[in-house]
mmJSON file of the N, C-alpha and C atoms, coordinates in Angstrom:
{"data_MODEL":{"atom_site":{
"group_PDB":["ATOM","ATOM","ATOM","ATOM","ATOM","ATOM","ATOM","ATOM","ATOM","ATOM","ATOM","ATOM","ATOM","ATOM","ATOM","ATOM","ATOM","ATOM","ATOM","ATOM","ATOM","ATOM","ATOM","ATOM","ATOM","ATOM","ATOM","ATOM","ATOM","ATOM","ATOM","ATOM","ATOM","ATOM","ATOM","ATOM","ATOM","ATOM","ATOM","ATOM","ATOM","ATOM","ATOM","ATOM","ATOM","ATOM","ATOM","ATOM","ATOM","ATOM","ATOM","ATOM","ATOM","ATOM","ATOM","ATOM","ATOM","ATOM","ATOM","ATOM","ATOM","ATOM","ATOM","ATOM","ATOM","ATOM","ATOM","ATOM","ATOM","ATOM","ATOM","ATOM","ATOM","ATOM","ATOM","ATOM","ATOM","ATOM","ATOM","ATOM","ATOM","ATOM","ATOM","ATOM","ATOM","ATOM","ATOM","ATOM","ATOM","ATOM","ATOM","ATOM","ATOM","ATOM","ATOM","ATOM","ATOM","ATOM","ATOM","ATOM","ATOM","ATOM","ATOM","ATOM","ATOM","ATOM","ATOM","ATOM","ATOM","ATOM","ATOM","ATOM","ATOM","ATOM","ATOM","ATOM","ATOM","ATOM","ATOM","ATOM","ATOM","ATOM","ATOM","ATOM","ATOM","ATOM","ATOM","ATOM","ATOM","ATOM","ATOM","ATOM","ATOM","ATOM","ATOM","ATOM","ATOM","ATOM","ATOM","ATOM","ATOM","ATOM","ATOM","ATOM","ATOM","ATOM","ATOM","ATOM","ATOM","ATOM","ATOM","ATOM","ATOM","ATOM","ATOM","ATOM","ATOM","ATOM","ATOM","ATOM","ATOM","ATOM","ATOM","ATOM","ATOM","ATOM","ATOM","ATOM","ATOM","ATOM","ATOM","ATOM","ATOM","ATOM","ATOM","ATOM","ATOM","ATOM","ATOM","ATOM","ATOM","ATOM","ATOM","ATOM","ATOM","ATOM","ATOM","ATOM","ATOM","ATOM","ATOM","ATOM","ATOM","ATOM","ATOM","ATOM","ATOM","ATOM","ATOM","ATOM","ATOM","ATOM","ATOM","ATOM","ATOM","ATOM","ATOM","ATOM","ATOM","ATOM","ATOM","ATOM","ATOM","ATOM","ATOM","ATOM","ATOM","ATOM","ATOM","ATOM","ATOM","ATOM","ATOM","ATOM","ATOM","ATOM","ATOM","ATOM"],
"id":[1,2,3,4,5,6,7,8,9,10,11,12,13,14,15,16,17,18,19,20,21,22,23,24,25,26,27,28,29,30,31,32,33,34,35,36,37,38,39,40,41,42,43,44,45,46,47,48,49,50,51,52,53,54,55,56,57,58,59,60,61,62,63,64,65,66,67,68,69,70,71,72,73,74,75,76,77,78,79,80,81,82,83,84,85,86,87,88,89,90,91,92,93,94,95,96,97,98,99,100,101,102,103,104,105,106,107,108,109,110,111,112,113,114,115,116,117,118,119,120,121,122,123,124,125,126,127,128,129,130,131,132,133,134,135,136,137,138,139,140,141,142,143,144,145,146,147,148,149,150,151,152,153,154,155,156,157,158,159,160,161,162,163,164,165,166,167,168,169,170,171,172,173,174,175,176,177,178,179,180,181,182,183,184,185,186,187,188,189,190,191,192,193,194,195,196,197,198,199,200,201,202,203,204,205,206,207,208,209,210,211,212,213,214,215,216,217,218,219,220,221,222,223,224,225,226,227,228],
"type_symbol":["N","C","C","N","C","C","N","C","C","N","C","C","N","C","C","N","C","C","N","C","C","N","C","C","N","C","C","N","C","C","N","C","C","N","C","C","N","C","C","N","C","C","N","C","C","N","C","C","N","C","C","N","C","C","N","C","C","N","C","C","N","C","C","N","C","C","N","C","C","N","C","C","N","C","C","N","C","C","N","C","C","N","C","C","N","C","C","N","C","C","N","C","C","N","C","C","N","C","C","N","C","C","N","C","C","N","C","C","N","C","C","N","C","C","N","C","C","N","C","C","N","C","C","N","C","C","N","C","C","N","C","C","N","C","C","N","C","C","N","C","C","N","C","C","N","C","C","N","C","C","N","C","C","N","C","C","N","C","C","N","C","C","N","C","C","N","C","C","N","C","C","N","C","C","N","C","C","N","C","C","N","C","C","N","C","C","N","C","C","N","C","C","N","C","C","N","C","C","N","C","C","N","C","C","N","C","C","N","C","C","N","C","C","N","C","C","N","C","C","N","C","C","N","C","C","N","C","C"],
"label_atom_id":["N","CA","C","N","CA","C","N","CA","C","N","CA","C","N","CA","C","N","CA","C","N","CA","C","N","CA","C","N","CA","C","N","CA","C","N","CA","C","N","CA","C","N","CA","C","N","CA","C","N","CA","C","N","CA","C","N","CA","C","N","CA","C","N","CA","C","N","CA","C","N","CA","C","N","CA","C","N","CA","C","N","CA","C","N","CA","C","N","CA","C","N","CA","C","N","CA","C","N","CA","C","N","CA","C","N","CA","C","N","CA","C","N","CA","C","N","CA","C","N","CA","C","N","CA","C","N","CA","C","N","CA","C","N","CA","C","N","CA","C","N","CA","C","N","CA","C","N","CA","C","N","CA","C","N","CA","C","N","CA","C","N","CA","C","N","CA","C","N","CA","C","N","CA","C","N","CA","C","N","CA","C","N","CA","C","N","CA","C","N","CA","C","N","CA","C","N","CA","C","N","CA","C","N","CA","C","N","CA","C","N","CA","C","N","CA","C","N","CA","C","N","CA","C","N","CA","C","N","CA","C","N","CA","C","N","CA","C","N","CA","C","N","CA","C","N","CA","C","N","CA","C","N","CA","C","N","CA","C","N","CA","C","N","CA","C"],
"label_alt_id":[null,null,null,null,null,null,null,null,null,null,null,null,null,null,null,null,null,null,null,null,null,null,null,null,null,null,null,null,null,null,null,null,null,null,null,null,null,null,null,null,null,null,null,null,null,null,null,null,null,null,null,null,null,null,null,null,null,null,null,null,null,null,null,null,null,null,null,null,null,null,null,null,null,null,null,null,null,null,null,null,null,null,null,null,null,null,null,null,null,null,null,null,null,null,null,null,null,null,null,null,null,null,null,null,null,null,null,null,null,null,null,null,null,null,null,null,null,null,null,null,null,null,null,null,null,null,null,null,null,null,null,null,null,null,null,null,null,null,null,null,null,null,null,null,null,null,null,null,null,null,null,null,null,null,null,null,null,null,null,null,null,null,null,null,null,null,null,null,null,null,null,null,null,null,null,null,null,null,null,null,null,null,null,null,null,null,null,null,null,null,null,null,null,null,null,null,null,null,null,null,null,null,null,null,null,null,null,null,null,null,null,null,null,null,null,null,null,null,null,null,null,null,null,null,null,null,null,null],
"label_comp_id":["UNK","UNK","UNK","UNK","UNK","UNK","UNK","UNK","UNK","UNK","UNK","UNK","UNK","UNK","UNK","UNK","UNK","UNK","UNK","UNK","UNK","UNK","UNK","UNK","UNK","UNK","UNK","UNK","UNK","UNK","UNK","UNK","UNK","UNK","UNK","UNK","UNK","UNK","UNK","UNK","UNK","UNK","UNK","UNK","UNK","UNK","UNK","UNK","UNK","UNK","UNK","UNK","UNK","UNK","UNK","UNK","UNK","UNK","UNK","UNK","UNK","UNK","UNK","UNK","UNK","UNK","UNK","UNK","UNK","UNK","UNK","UNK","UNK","UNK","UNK","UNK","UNK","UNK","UNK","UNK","UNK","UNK","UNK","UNK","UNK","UNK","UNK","UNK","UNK","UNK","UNK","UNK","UNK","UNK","UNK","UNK","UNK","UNK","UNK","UNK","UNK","UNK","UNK","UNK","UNK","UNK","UNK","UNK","UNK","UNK","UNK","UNK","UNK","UNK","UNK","UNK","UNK","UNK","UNK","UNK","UNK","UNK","UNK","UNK","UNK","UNK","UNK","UNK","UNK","UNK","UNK","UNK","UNK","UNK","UNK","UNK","UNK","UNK","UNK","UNK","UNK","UNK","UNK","UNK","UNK","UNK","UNK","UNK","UNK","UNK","UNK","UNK","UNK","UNK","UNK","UNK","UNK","UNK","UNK","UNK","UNK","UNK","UNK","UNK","UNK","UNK","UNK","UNK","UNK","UNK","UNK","UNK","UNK","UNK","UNK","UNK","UNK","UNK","UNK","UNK","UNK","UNK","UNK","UNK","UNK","UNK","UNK","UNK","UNK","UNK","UNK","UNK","UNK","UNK","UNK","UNK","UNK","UNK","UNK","UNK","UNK","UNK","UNK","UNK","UNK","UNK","UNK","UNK","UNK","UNK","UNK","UNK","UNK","UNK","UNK","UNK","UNK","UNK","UNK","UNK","UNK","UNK","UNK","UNK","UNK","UNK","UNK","UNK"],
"label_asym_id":["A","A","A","A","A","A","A","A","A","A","A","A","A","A","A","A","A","A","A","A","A","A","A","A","A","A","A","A","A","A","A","A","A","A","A","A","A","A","A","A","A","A","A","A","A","A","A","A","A","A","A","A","A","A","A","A","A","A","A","A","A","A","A","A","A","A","A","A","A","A","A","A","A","A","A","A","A","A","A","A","A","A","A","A","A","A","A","A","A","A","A","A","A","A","A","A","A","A","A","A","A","A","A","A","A","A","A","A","A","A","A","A","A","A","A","A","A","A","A","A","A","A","A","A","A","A","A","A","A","A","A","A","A","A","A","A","A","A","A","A","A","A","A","A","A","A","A","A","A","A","A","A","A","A","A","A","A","A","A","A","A","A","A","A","A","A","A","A","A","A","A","A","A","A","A","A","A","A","A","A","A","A","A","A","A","A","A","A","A","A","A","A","A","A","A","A","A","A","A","A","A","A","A","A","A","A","A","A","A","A","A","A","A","A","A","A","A","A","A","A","A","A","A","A","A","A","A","A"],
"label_entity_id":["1","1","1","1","1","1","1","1","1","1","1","1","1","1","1","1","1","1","1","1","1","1","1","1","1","1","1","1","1","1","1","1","1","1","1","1","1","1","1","1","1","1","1","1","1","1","1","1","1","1","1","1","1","1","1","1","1","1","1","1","1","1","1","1","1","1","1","1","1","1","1","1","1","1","1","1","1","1","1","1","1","1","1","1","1","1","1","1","1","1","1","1","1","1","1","1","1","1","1","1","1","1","1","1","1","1","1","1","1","1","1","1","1","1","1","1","1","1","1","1","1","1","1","1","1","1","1","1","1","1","1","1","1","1","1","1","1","1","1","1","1","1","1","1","1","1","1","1","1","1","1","1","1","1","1","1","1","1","1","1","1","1","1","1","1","1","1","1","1","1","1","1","1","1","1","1","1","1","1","1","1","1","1","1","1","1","1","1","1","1","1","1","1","1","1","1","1","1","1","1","1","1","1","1","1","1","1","1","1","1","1","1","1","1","1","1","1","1","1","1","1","1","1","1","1","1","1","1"],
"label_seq_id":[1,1,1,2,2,2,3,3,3,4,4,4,5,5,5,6,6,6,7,7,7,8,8,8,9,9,9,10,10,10,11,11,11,12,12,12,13,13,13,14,14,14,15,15,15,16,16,16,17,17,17,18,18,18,19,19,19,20,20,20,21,21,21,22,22,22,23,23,23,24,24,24,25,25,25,26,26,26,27,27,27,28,28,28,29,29,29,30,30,30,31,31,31,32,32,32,33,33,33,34,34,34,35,35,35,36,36,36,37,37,37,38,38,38,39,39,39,40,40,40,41,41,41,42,42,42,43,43,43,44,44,44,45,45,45,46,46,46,47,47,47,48,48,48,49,49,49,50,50,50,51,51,51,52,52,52,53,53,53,54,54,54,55,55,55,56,56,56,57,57,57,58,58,58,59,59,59,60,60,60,61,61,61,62,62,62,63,63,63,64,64,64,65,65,65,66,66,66,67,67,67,68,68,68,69,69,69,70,70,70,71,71,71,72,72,72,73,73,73,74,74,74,75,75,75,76,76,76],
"pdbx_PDB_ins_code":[null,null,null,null,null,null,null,null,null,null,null,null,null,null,null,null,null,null,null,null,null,null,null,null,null,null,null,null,null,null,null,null,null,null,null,null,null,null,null,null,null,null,null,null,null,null,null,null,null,null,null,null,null,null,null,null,null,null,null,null,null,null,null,null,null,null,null,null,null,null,null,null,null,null,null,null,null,null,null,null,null,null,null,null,null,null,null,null,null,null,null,null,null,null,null,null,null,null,null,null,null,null,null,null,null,null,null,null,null,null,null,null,null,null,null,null,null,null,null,null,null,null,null,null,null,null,null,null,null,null,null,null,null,null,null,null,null,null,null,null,null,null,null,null,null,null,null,null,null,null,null,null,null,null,null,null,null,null,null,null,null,null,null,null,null,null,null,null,null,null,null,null,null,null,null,null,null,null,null,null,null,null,null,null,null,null,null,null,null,null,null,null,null,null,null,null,null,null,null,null,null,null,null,null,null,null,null,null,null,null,null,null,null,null,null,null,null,null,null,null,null,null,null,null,null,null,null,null],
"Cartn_x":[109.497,108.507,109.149,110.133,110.503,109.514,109.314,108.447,107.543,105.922,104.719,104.233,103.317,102.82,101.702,100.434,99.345,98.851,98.172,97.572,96.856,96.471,94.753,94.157,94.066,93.04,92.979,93.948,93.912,94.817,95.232,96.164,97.623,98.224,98.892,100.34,101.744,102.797,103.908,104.811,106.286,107.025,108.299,109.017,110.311,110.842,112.14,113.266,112.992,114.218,113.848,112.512,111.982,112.576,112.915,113.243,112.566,111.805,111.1,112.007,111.812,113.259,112.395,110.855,110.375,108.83,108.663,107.177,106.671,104.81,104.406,102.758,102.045,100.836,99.946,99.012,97.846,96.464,95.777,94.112,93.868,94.36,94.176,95.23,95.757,96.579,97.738,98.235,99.694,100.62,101.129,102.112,103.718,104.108,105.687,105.991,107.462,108.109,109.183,108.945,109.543,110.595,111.906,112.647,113.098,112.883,113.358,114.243,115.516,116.608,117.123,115.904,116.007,116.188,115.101,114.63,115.317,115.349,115.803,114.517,113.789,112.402,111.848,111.285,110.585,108.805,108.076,107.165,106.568,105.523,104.572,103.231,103.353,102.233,101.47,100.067,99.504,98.306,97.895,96.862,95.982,94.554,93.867,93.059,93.175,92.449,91.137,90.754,89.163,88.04,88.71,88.224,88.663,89.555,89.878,91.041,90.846,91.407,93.228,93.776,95.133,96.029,96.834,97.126,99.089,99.465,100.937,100.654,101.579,102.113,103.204,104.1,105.325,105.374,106.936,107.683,108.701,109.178,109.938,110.978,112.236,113.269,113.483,112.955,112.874,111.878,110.843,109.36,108.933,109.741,109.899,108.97,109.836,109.188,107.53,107.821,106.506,105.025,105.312,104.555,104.402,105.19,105.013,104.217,104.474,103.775,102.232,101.825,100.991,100.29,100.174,99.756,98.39,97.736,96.336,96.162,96.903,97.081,97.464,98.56,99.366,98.688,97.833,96.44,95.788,95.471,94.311,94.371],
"Cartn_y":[88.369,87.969,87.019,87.561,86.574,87.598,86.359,86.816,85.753,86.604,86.116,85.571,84.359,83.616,83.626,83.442,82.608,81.423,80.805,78.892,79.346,78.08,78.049,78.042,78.016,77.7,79.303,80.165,81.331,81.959,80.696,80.983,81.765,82.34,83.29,82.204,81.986,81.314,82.204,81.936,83.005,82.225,82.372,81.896,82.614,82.948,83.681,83.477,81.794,81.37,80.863,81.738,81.637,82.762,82.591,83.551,83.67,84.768,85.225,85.025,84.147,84.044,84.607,84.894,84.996,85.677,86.965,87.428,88.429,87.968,88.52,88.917,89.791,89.801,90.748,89.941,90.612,90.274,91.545,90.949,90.925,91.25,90.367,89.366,88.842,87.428,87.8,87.273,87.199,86.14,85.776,84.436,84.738,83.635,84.136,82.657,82.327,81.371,81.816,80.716,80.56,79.702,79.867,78.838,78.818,77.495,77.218,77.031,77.717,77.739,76.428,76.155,74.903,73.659,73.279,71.872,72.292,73.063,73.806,73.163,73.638,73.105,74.273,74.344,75.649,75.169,76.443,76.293,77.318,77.499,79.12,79.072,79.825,80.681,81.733,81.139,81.75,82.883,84.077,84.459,85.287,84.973,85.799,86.703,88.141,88.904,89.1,88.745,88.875,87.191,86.545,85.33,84.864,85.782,85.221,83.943,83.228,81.959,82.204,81.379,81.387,79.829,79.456,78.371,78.169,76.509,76.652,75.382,75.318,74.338,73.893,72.589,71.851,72.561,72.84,73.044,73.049,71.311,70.377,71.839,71.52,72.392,72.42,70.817,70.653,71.354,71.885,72.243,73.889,74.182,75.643,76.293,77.073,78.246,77.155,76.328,76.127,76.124,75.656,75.901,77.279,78.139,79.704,80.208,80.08,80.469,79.661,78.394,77.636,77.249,78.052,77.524,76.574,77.437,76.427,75.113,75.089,73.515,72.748,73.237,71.715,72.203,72.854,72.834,72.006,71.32,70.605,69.398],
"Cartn_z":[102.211,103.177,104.179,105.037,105.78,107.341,107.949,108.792,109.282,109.233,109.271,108.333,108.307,106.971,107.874,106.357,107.018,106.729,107.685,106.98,106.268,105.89,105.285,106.237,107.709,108.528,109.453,108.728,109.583,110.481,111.006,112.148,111.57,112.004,112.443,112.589,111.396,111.788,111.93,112.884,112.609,112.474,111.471,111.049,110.591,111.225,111.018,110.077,109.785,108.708,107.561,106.954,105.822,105.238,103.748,102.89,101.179,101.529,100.154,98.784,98.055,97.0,95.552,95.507,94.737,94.65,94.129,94.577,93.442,93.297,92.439,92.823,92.336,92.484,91.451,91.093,90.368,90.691,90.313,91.098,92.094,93.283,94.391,94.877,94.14,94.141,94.343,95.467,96.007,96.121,95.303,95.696,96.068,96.863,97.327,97.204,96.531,96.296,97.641,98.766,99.934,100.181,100.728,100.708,102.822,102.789,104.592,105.324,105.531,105.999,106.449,107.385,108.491,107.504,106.588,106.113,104.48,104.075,102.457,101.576,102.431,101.216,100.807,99.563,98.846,98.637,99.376,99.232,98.769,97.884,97.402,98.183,98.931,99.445,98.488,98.891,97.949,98.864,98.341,99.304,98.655,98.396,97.306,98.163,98.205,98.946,98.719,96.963,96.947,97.686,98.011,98.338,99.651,100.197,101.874,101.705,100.391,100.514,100.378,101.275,100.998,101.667,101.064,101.618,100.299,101.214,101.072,100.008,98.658,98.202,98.441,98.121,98.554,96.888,97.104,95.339,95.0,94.58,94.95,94.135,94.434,93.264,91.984,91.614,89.922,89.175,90.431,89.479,90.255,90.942,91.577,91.028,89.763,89.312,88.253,88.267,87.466,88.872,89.384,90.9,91.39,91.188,91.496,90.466,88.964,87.931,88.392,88.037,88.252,89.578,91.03,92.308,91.738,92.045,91.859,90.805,89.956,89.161,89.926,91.109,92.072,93.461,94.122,94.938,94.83,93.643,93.143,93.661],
"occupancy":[1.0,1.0,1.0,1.0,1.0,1.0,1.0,1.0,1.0,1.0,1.0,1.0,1.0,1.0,1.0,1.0,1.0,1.0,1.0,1.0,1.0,1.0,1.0,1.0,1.0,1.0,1.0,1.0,1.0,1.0,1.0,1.0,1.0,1.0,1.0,1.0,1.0,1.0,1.0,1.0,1.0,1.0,1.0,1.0,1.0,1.0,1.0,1.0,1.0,1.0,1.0,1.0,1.0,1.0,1.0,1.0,1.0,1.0,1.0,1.0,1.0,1.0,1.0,1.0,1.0,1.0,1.0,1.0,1.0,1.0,1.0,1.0,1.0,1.0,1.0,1.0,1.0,1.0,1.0,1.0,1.0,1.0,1.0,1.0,1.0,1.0,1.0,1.0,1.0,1.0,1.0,1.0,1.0,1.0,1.0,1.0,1.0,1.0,1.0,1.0,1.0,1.0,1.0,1.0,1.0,1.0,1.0,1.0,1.0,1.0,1.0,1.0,1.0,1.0,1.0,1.0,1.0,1.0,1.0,1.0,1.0,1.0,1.0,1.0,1.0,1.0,1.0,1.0,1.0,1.0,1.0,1.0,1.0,1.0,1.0,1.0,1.0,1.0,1.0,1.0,1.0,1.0,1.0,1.0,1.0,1.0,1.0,1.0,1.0,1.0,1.0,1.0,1.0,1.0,1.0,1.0,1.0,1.0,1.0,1.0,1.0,1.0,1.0,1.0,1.0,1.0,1.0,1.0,1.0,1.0,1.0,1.0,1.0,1.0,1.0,1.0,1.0,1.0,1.0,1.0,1.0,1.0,1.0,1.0,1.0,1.0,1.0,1.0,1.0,1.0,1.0,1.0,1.0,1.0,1.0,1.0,1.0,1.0,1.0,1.0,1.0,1.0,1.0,1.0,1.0,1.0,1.0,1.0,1.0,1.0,1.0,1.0,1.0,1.0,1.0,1.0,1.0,1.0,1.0,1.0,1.0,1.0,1.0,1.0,1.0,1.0,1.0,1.0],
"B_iso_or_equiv":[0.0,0.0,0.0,0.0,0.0,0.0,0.0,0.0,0.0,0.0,0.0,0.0,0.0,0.0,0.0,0.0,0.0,0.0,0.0,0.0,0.0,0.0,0.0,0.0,0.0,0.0,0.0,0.0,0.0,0.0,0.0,0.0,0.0,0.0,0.0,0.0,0.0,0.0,0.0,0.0,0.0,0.0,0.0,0.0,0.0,0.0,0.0,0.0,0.0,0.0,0.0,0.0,0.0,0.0,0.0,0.0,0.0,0.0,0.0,0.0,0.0,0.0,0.0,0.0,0.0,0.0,0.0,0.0,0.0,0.0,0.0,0.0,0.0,0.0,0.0,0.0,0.0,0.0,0.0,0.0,0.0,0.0,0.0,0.0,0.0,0.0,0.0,0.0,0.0,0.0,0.0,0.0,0.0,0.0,0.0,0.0,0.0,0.0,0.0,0.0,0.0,0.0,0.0,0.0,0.0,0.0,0.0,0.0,0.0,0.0,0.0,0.0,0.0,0.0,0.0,0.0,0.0,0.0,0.0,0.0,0.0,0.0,0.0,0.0,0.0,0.0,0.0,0.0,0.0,0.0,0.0,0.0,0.0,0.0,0.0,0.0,0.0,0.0,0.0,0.0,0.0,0.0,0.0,0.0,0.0,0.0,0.0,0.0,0.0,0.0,0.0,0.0,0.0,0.0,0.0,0.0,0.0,0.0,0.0,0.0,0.0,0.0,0.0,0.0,0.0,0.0,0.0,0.0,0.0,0.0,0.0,0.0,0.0,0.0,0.0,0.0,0.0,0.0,0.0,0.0,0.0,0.0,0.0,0.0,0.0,0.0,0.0,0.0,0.0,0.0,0.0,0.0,0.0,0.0,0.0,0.0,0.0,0.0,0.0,0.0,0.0,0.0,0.0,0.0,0.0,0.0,0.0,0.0,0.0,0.0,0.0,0.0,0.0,0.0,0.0,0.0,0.0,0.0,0.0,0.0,0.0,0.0,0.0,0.0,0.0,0.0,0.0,0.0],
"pdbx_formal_charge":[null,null,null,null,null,null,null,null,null,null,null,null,null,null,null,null,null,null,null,null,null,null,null,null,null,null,null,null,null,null,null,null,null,null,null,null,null,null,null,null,null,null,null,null,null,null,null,null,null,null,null,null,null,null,null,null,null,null,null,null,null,null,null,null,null,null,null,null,null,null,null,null,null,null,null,null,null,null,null,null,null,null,null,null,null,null,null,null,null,null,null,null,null,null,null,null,null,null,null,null,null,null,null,null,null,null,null,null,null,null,null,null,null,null,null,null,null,null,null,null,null,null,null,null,null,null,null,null,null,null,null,null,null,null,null,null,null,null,null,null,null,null,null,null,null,null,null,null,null,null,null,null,null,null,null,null,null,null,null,null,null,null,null,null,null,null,null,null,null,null,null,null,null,null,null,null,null,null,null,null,null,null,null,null,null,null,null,null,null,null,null,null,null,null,null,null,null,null,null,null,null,null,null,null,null,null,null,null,null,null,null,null,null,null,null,null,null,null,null,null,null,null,null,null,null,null,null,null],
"auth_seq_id":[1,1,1,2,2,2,3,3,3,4,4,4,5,5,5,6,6,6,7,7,7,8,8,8,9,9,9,10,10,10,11,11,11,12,12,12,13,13,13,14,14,14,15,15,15,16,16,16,17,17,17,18,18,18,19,19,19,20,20,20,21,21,21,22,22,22,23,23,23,24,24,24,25,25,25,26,26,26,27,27,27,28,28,28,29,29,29,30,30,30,31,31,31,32,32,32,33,33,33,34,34,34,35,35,35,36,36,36,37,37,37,38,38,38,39,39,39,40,40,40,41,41,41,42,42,42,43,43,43,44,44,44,45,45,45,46,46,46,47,47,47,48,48,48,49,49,49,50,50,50,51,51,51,52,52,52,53,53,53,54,54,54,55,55,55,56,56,56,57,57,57,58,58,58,59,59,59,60,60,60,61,61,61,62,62,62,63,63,63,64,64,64,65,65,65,66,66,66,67,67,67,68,68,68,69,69,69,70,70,70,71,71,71,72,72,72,73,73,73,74,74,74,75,75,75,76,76,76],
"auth_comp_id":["UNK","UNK","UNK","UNK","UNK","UNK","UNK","UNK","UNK","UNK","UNK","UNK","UNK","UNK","UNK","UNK","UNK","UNK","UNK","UNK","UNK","UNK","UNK","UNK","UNK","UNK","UNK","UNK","UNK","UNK","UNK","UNK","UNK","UNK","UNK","UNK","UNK","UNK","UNK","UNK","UNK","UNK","UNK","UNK","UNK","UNK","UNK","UNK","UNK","UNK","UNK","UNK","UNK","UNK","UNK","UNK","UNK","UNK","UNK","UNK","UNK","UNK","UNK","UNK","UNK","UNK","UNK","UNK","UNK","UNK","UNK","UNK","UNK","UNK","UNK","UNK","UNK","UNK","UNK","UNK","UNK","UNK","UNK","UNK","UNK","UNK","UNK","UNK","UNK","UNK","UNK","UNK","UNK","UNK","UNK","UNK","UNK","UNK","UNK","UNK","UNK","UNK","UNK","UNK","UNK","UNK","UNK","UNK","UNK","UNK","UNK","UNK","UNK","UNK","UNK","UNK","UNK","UNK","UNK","UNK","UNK","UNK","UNK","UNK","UNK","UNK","UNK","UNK","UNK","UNK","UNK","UNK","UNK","UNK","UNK","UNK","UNK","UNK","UNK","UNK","UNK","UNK","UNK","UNK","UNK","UNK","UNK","UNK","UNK","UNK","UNK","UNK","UNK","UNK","UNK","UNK","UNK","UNK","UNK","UNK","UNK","UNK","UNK","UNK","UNK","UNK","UNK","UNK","UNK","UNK","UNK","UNK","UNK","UNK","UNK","UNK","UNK","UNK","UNK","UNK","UNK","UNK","UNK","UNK","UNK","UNK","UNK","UNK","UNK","UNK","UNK","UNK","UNK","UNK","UNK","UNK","UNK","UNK","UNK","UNK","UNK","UNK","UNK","UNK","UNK","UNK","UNK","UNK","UNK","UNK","UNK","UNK","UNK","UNK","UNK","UNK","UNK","UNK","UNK","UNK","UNK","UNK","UNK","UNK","UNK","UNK","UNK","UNK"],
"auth_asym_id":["A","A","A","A","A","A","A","A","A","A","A","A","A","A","A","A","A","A","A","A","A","A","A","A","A","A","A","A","A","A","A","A","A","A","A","A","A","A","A","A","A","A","A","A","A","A","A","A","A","A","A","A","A","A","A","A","A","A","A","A","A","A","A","A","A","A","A","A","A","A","A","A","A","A","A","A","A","A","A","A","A","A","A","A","A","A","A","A","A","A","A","A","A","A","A","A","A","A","A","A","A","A","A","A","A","A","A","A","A","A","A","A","A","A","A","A","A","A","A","A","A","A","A","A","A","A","A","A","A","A","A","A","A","A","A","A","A","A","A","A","A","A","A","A","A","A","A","A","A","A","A","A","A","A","A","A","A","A","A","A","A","A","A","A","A","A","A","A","A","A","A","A","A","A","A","A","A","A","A","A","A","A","A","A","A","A","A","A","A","A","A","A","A","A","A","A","A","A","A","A","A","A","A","A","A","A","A","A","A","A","A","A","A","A","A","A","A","A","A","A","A","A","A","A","A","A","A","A"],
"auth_atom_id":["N","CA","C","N","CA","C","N","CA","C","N","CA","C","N","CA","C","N","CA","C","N","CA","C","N","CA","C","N","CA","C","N","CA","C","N","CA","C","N","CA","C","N","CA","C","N","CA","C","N","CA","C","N","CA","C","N","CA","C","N","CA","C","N","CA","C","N","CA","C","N","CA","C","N","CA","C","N","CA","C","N","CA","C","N","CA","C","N","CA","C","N","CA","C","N","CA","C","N","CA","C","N","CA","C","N","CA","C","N","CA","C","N","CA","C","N","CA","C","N","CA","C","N","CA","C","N","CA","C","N","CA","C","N","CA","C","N","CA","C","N","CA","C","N","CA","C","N","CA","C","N","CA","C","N","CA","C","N","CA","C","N","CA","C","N","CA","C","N","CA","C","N","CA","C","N","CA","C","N","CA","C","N","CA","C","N","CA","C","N","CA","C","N","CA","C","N","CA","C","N","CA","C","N","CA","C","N","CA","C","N","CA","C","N","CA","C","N","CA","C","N","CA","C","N","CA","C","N","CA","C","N","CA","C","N","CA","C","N","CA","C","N","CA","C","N","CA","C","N","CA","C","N","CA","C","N","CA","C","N","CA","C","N","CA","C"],
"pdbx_PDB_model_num":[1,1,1,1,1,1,1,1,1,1,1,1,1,1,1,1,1,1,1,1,1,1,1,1,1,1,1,1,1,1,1,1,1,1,1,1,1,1,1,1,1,1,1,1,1,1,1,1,1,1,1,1,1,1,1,1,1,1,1,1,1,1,1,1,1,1,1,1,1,1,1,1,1,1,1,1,1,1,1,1,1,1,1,1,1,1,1,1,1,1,1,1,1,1,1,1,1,1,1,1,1,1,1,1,1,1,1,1,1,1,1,1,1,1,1,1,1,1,1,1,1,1,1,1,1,1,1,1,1,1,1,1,1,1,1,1,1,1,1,1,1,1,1,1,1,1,1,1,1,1,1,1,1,1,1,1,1,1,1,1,1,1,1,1,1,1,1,1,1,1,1,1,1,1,1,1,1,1,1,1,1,1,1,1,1,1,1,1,1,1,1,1,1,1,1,1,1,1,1,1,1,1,1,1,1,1,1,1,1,1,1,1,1,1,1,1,1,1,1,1,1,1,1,1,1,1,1,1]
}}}
């Protein structure tokens, strides 16, 4: 998923030097463990198609994959 992302507020981001390092989906539920060329920060995007809702966590490197497994616990 390097590309297009979306906010939580809808809008429409491009980002060219994002790189998908990690992706899964069930239900509806799409998450992508993102890493940022520019800043080297990893974030999971999350996007649930039965609820419209989708939005970004911070996921520091120590806690990566537990933040990809877990979005909505570190949402909270």
């Amino acid at each position: 998923m390097s590309g297009t992302l979306s906010n939580c507020d809808g809008e429409d981001m491009t980002d060219t030097t994002l790189t998908e390092l990690h992706h899964r989906s069930a239900d509806g539920i799409e998450v992508s463990l993102l890493w940022s060329r520019i800043t080297n920060a990893l974030t999971v995007a999350v996007e649930d198609s039965r609820s419209g809702l989708s939005f970004e966590v911070p996921a520091p490197a120590e806690k990566a994959l537990d933040v990809f497994e877990h979005p909505f616990a570190y949402a909270a």
